[in-house]
C-alpha positions in Angstrom: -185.1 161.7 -186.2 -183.3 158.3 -186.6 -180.5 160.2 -187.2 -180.7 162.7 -184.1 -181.6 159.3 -181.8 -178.7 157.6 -183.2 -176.2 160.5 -182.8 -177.4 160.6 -179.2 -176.7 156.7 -178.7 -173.1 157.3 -180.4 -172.5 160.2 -177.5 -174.2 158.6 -175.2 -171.5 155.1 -175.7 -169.0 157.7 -175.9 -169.3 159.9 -172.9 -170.2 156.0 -171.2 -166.5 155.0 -172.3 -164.7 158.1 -170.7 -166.7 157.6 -168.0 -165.3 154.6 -167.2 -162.0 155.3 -168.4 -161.5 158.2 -165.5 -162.1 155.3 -163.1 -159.6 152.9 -164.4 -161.9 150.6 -164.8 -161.6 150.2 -168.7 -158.1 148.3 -168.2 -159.9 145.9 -166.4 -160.0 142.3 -168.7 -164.4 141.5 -167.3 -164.0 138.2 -169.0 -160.3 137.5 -167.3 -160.8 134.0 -165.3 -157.3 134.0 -164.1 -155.0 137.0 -162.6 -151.8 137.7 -164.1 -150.0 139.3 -161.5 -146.7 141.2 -162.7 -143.9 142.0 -159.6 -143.5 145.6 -158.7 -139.3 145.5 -159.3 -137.8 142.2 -161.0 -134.5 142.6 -158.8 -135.8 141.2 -155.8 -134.6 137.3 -155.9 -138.5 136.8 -154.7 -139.8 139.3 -156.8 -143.2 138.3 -157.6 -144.5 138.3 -153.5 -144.8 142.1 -154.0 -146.8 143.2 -156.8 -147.9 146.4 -159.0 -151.1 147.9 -159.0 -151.3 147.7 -162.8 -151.3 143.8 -162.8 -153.8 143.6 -159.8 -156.2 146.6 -161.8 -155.9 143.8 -164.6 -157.0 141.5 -162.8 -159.6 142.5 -160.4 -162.0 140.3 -162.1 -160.3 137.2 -162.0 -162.0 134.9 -160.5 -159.1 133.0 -158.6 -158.2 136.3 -157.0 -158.7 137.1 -153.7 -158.0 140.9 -152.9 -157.2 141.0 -148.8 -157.8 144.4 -147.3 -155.8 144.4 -144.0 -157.2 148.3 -142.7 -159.2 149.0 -140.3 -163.5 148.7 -140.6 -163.6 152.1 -141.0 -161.6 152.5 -143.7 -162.7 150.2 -145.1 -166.2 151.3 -145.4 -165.2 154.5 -147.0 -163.9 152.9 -149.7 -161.3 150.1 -150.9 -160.0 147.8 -153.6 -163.2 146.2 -156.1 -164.0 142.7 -154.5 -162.0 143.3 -151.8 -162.7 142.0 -148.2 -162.1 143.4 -144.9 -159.7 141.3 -142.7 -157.9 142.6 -139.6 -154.8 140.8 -137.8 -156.0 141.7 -134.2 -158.9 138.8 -134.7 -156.1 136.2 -134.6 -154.1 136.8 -132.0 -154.0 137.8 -128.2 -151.6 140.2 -126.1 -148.9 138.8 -124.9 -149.5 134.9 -126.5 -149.3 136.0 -130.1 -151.3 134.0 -133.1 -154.7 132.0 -131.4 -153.9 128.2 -131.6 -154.3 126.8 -135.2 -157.8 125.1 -134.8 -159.5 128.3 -134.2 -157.5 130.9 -137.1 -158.3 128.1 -139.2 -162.0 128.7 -138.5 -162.0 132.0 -138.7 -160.3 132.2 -141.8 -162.8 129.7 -143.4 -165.6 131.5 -142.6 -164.1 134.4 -144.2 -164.1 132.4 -147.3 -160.3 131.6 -147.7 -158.8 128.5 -148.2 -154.5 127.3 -148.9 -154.8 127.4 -152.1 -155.8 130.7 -152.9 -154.5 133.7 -155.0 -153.9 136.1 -152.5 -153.0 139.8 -152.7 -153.1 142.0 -149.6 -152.7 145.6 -148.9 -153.1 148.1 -146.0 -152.3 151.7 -145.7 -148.6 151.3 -145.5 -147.0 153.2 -142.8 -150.6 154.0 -141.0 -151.4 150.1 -140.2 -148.0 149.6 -138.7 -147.6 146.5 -140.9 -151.0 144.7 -141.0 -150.5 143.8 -144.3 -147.2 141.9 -143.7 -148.8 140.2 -140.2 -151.7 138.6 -142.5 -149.1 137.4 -145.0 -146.6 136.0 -142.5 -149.5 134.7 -141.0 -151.2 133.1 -144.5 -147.1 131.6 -145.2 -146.8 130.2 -141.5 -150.3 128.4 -141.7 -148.9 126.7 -145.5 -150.0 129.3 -147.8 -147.9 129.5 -150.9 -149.0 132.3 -153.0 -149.8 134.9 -151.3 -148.6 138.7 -152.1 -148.4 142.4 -151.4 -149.9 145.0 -153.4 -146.7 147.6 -153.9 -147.7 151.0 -152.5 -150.9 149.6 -150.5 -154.0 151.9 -150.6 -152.1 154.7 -150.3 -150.9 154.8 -153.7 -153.5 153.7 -155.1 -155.8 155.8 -154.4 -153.2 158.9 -155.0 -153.4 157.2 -158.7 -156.7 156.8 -159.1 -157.0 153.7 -159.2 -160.9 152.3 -159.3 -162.6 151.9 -155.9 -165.7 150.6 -154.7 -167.8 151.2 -150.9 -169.9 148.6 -150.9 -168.7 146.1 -148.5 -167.9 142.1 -150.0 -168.3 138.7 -148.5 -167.2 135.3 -149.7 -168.9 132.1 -149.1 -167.4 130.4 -146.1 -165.1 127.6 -147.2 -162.9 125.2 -145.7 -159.0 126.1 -144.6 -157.1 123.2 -144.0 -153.5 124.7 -142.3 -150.4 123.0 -143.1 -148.2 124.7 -140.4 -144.9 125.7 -141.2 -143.3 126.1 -138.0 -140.2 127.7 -138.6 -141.9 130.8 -139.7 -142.6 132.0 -136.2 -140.1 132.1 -133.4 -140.6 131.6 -129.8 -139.3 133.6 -126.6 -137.4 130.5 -126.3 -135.9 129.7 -129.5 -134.5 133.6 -129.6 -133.0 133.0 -125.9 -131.2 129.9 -127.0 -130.1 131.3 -130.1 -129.6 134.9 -129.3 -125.0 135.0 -128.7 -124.8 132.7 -131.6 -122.6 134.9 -134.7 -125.0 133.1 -137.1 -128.2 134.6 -135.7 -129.4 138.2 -135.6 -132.8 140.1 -134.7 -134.3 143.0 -135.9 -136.6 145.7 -133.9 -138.8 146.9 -135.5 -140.1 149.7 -133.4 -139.5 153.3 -133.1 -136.1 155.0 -132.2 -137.9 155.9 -128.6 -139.1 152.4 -128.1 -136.1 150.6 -128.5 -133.7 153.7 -125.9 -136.5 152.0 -123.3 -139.4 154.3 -123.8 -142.6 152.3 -122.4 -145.4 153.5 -124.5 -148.0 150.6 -125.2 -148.2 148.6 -122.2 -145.0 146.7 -122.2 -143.8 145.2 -118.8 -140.0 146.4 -118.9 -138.9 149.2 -121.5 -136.0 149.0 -123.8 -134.8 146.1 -126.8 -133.8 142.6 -126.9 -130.1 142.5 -126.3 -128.3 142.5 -129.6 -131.3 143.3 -131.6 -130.6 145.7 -134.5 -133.2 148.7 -134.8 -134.9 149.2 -138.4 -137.8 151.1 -138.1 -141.0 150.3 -139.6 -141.6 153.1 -141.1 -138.1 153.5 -142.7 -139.2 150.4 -145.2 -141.5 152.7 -147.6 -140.5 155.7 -149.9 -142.0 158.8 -150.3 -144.6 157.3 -152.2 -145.9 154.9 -149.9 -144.0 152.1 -152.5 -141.5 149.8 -150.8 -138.1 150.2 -151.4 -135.7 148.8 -154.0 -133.8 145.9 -153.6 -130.2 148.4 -153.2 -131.8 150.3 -151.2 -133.1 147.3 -149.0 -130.0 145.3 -149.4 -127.6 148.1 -147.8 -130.2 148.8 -144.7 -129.8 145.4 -143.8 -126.7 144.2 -144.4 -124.6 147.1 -143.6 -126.1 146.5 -140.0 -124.8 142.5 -140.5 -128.4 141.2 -141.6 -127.2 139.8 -144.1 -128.7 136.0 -146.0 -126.3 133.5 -144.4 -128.0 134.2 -140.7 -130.9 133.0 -139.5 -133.0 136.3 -138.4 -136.0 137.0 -136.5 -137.6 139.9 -136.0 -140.1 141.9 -133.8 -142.1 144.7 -132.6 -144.7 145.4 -129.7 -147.0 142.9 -131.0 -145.7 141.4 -133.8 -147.3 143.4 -137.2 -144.8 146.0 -137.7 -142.4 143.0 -137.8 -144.7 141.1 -139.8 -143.8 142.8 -142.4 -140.0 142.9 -141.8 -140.3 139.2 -142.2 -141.9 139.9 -145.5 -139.2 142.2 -146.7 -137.1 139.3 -145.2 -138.7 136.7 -147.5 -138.9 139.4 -150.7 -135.3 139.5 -150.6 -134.5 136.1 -150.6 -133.8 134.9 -147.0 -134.0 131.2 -146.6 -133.9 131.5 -142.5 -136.6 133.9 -141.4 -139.3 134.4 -139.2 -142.2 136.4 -136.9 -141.7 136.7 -132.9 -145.4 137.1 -133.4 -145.9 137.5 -129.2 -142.7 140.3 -129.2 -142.1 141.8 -126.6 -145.3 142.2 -125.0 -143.8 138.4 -124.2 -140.4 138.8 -123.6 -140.8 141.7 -121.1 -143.3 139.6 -119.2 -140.5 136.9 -118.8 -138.0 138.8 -116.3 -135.6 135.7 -116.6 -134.5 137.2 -120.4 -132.7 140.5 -120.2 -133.7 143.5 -121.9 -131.3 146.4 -122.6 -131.9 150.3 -122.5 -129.9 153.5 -122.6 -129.8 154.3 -118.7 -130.8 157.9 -119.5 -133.5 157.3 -122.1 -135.4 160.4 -120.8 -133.5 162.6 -121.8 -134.1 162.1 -125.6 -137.6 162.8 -125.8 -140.0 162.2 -129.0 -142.7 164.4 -131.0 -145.4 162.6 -129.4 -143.8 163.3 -126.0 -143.2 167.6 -126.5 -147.0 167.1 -128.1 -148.2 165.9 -124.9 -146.4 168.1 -122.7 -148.0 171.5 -124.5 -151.6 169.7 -124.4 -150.7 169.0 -120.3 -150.2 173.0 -119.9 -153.0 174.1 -121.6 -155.4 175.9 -119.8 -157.8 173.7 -118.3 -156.7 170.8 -119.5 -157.2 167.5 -118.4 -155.0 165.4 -120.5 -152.2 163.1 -119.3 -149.0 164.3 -118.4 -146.3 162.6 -120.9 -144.6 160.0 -119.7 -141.3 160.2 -117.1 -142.8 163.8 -116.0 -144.1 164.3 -112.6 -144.3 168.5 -112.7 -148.2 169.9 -112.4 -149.9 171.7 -114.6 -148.4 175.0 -113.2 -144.7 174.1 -113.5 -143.0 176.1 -116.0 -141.7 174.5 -119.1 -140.0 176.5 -122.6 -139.4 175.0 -125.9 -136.7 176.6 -128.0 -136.1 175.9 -131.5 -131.8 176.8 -131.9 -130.3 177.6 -134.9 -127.7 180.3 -135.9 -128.7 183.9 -136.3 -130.9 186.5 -135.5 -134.1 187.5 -136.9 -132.4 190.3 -138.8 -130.1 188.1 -139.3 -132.5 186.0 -141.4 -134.6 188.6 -143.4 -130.8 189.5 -144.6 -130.2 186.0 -145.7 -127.6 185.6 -143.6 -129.1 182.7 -141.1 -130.9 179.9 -141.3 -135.0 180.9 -141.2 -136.5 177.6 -140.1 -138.0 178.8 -137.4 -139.8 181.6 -139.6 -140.9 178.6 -141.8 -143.0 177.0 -139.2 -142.3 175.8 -135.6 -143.8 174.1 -133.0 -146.1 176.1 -130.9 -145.3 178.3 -128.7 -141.4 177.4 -129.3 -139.1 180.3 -128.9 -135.9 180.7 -131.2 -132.3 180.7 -129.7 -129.9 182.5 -131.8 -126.8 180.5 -131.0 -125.0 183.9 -130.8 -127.0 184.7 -127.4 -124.7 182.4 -125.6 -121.2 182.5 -127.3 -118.6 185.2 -127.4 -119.3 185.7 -131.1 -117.6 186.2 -134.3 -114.8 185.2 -135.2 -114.5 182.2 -133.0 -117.8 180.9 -131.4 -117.0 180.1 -127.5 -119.0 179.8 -124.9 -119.6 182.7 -122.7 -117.8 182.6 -119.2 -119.9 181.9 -116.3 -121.2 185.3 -115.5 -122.4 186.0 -119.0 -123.8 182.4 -119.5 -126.1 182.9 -116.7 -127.3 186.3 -117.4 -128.0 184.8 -121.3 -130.2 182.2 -120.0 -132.2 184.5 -117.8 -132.9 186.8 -120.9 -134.0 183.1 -122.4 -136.5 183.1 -119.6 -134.6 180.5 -118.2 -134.3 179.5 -114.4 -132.9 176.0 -113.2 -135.9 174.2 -112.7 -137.9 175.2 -115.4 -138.3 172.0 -118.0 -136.7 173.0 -121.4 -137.1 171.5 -124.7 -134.8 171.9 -127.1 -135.0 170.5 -131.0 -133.5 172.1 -134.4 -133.3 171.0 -137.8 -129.8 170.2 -137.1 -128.7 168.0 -134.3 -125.5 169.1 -133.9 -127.5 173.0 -132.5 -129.8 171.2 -130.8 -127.4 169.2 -128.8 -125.1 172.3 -128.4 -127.8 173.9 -126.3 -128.8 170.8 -124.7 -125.4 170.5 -123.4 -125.0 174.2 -122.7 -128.2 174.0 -120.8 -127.0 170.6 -118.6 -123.5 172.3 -117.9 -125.3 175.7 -116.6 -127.4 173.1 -113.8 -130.7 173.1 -115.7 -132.3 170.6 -113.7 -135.0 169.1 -116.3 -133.8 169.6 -120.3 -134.7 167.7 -123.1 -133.7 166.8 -126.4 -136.5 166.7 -128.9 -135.1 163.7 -131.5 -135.7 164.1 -134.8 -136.3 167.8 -134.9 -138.9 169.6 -136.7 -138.9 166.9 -139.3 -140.3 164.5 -137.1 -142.3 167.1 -135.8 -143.9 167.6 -139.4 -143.7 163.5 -140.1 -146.2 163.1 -137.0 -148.7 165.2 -138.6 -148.4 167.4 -136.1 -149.6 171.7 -136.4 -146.9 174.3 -137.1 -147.2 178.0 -136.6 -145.2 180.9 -137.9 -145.8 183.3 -134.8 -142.9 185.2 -133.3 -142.8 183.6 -129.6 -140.4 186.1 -127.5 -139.1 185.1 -123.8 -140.1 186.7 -121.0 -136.5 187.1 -119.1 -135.8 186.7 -115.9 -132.8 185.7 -113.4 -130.6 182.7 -113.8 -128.9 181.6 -110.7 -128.4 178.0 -110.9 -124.7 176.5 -110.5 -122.7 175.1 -113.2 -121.5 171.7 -113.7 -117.8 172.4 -114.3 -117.0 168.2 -114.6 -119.0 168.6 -117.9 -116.9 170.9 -119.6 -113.5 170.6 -120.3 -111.7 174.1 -121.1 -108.4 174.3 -123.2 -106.3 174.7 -119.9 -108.0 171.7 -118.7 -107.2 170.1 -122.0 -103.4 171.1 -122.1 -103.1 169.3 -118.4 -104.5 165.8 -119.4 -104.4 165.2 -123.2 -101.2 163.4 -122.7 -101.7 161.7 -119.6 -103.2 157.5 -119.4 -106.2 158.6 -117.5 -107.9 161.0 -120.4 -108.6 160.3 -124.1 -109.1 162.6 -126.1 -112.1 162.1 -129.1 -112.1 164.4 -132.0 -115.3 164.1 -134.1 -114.4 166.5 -136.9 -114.1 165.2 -140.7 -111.2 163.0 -141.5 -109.4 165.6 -143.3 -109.9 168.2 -140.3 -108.5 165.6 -138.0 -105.2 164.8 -140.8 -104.5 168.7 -141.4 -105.5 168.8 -144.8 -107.7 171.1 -143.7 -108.7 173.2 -140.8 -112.7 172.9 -141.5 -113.7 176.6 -141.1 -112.5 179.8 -143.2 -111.2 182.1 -140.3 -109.1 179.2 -139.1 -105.9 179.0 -140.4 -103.7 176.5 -138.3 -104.3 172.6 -139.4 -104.4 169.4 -137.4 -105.2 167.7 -133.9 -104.7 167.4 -130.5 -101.8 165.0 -130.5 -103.2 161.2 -129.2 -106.4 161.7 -130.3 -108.8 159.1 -131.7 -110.9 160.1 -134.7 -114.2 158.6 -134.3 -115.6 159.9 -137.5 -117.6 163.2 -138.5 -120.3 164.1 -136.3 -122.7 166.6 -138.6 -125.4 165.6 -139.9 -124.4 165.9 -143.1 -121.8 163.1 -143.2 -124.2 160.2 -141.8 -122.9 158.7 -139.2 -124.7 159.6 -136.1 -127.6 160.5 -137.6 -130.1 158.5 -139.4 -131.4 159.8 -143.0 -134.8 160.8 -141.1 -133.1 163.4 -138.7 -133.1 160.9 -135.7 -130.2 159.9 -133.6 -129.1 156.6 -135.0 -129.6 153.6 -132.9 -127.3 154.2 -129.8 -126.1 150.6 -129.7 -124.5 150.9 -133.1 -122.5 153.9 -131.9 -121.5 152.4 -129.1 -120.1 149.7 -131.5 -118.4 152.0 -133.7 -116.9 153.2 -130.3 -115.9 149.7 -128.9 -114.1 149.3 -132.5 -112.1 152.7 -132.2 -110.7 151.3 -129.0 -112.7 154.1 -127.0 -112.3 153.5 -123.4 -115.1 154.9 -120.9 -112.6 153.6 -117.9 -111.0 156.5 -119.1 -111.9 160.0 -118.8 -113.2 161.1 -122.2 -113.1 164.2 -124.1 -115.1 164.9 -127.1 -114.1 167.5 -129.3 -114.4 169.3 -132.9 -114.1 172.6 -134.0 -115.9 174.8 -131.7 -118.4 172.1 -129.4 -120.9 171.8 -131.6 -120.9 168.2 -133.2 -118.9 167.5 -129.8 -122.1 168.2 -127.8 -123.9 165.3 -129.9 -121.1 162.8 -129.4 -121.4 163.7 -125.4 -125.3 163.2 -125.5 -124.9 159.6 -127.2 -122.3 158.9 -124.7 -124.7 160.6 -121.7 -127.8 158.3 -123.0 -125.3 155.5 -122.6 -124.7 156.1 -119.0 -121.1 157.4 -118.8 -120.2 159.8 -116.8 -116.2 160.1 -117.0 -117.5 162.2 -119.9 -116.6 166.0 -121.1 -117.0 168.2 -123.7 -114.1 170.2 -125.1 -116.5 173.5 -126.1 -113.4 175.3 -128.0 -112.5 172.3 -129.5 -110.0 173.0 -132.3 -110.6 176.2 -132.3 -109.3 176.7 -129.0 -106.3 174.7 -129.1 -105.2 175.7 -132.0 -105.5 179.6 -131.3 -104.4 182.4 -128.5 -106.9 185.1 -127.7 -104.8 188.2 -127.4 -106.7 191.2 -125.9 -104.2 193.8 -126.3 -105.1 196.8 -128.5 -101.5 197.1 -129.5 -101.8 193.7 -131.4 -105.6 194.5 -132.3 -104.1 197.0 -134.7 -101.2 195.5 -136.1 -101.9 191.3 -136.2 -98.6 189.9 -136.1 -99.3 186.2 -137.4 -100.4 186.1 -141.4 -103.9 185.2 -141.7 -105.1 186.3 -138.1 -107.8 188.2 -137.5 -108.6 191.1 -134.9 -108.7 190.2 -131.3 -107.2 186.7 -131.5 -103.9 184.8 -132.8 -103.4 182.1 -135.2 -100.6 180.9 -133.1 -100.7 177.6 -131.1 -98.8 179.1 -128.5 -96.8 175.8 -127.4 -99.7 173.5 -127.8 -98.4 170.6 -129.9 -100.2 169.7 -133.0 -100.4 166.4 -134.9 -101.5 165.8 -138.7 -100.7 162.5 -141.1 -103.1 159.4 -141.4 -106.4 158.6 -139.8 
């Protein structure tokens, strides 16, 4: 029996041991007294302000730890961090003014039961709290805290590990906190106004793409960015794993925009907690001049003396949220809000298409891209590009006539509101250009295409949404489009500039950039403003958004682009052309065209004689057109 009892004990301990091992909580040192906290990457030059979750598992029973939990109540409550307490930023500050006077976060924060000299590790739920966890710590530094940290990968990976967890909620004796404030941590409308032309000083926006073209979507008094302020995107900070990026990764974001550690930067949001944490990432790489416009612009667009800049046609690039908003407006019986900057009823007719190349036969063939059989948004219709171009081998736009009866079998008619999104820019501008020259009163381009669609956690469906085709008589724009005889009249002249956005070695003849192409080159006079696809990086950001209009405008200014001049863009066949002509649309030029057969069309002669359909005369032709320039000079060499 003593035997039998004994075993039982021995299993008993056992099965008691793995118990707590599938918690984590067996690497947990009970009799620790002091944490040990390790840094989540030693390259950082202030490495140990973000730490790993093994060190703070370690030390969760340390008794000069205090574990700051930054989500909101609710979270909270379903579980969190053991010993953790609850703490939200919006308790210490007010809209528009920023962080309460000193006095009273003081007291608050004492009878939370923190003091200065604390051990202080907070987290949040990265990406979700919009930065809560950087707003406490910028706020702990400002008031003279001076060893506080983040916990690397916040709740979210930590509970994706495992990691042990408790519900019950914690309190801490109130204590005494005695500021020290450190006033250089958090900038003023003011001191940004004074400082903002000077080469040595540089802000960073922290807010979404839509935000900073001069989307108003919380409140804010004027819509649009700080003049000169350099957008980095809160949620660009974390990888896939909720972690925060590497110091490489970190270091090129920042300084290939000119943040770099010899300028004093500042940095904000709506509110100041997305930029919170900036100014953490700020201080984790080592810069000695940084701080928190804490009010942000809920301040600075309340103060109409300081100027604010926006791209003068904004609207045009709408957001997830917005094409989310619009369906939920048309539902049937619906009461929900219309989105912003659209004033049609409830009845007005509105189409989203998703555009991509091919048909559906076309894709179960593997010959096509099959996103849209993947998942779309709902109720989107696909536009096989094919639809409204003359087709293989050269992809032009249709003439007039054909155009219009394309977009009527679209279901198209002028004033119906189209959407328009891919999961390649260049497609999706090529329609929303297409649609703008054929007089579509109301179109839209969707930023950040089905991936952003998916990143907002919004549905998907795979349903086969079909058109339901009508009559398209709307009137062309014919000053949007420039046509190759248009081309051959101006190309030359002072008052026309010519943009080619194809790869450099398209644009120097080494190569003509598509395999039924054969003749090489440019159009003579033409500035290269770099490679337009998304693959190559430079108008679009590495999450499928348009990158920030002000830096392209930059990169123009630098070429020596001219918009006193009329400007052509161009490429191969008006594709990656369309999405240099919407950047230069949301910038408010209108001296603006697109060259649709681009290279293509200069560099070719469309022959329709059946004479020369049977018997090509030029090597490497191919039936119905000519691999002949026909006159048209050509250029290659050197960018």
């Amino acid at each position: 029996m003593k035997h039998v009892l004994k075993n039982a004990l021995l299993l008993f301990g056992a099965l008691f041991a793995l118990a707590l091992a599938g918690c984590g909580s067996s690497v947990t040192d009970k009799s620790q007294k002091t944490a040990s906290l390790a840094a989540a990457s030693a390259e950082f030059p202030n490495a140990d302000l973000l730490v790993s979750a093994d060190s703070v598992q370690k030390s969760l029973n340390a008794t000069d730890l205090l574990i700051i939990d930054a989500r909101a109540a609710s979270a909270y409550a379903t579980g969190h961090l053991p010993g953790a307490i609850n703490l939200q930023h919006s308790a210490f500050w007010a809209k528009g003014r920023g962080l309460k006077d000193t006095d009273t976060v003081a007291a608050q924060l004492g009878a939370a039961g923190i003091t200065r000299q604390q051990k202080i590790v907070i987290y949040d739920n990265t990406t979700a709290s919009w930065g809560a966890a950087g707003r406490l710590f910028w706020m702990l530094e400002y008031l003279g805290c001076t060893d506080v940290h983040i916990l690397d990968g916040g709740w979210d990976k930590w509970s994706a590990d495992g990691r042990p967890t408790q519900r019950a909620a914690v309190t801490r004796a109130a204590a005494t906190f005695t500021p020290s404030v450190q006033g250089s941590l958090k900038a003023t409308s003011a001191r940004i106004a004074g400082r903002l032309y000077d080469n040595d000083f540089a802000v960073i926006d922290t807010r979404t793409d839509e935000e900073y073209l001069g989307w108003q979507l919380y409140g804010e008094t004027r819509g649009g960015h700080i003049p000169r302020s350099v957008n980095l995107p809160y949620a660009w900070y974390y990888n896939t794993d909720k972690s925060t990026l590497r110091y490489q990764q970190l270091k090129t974001m920042l300084e290939s925009r000119g943040i770099t550690p010899d300028k004093e930067v500042t940095a904000y949001c709506t509110a100041g907690i997305r930029s919170g944490y900036a100014y953490f990432l700020l201080r984790l790489m080592g810069y000695q001049k940084c701080s928190n416009y804490d009010a942000s612009i809920w301040d600075w667009a309340d103060n109409t003396s300081y100027p604010m800049d926006q791209a003068p046609n904004y609207a045009d690039a709408v957001y997830p949220a917005w094409v989310k908003a619009l369906i939920d407006y048309h539902k049937p019986g619906s009461t929900s809000a219309a989105p912003p900057q659209y004033s049609y009823d409830r009845n007005h007719k509105y189409l989203i298409f998703e555009t991509q190349w091919g048909s559906f036969d076309d894709m179960a063939h593997g010959w096509a891209d099959n996103s849209y059989l993947l998942g779309h948004i709902p109720g989107a219709i696909h536009s096989n590009s094919d639809v409204y171009e003359n087709g293989n081998p050269r992809w032009f736009l249709l003439p007039d006539a054909g155009l219009k009866t394309a977009l009527g079998s679209m279901g198209i008619t002028p004033d119906t509101t189209v959407v328009v999104y891919s999961d390649s820019n260049i497609f999706a501008a090529r329609l929303w250009w297409i649609l703008k020259y054929a007089g579509v009163t109301d179109v839209r381009f969707m930023n950040g295409g089905i991936q952003g669609w998916q990143a907002a956690g919004y549905p998907t469906e795979t349903t086969i949404n079909t058109p339901v085709a009508t009559t398209y008589a709307g009137a062309t724009k014919p000053a949007l489009l420039a046509s190759t005889t248009y081309v051959e009249s101006v190309y030359n002249q002072p008052t026309a500039k010519m943009v080619d956005v194809r790869s450099g070695s398209e644009y120097s003849g080494m190569i003509s950039g598509y395999g039924y192409v054969v003749n090489k080159g440019r159009i003579p006079g033409a500035t290269w403003a770099y490679n337009a696809d998304d693959s190559a990086g430079i108008y679009v950001d590495a999450d499928a958004t348009l990158r920030s209009y002000e830096e392209v405008k930059s990169l123009w200014s630098n070429l020596g682009i001219d918009f006193s001049k009329e400007t052509i863009f161009y490429c191969g066949s008006g594709y990656r052309s369309a999405l240099a002509y919407l950047y230069a649309h949301l910038m408010g030029y209108t001296n603006i065209r697109n060259y649709s057969d681009g290279w293509e069309g200069w560099s070719t002669n469309y022959v329709e004689d059946p004479a020369y359909l049977a018997t090509p005369a030029v090597p490497g032709s191919t039936d119905g057109w000519r691999q002949d320039p026909s006159g048209r000079p050509v250029a290659t060499g050197g960018l």
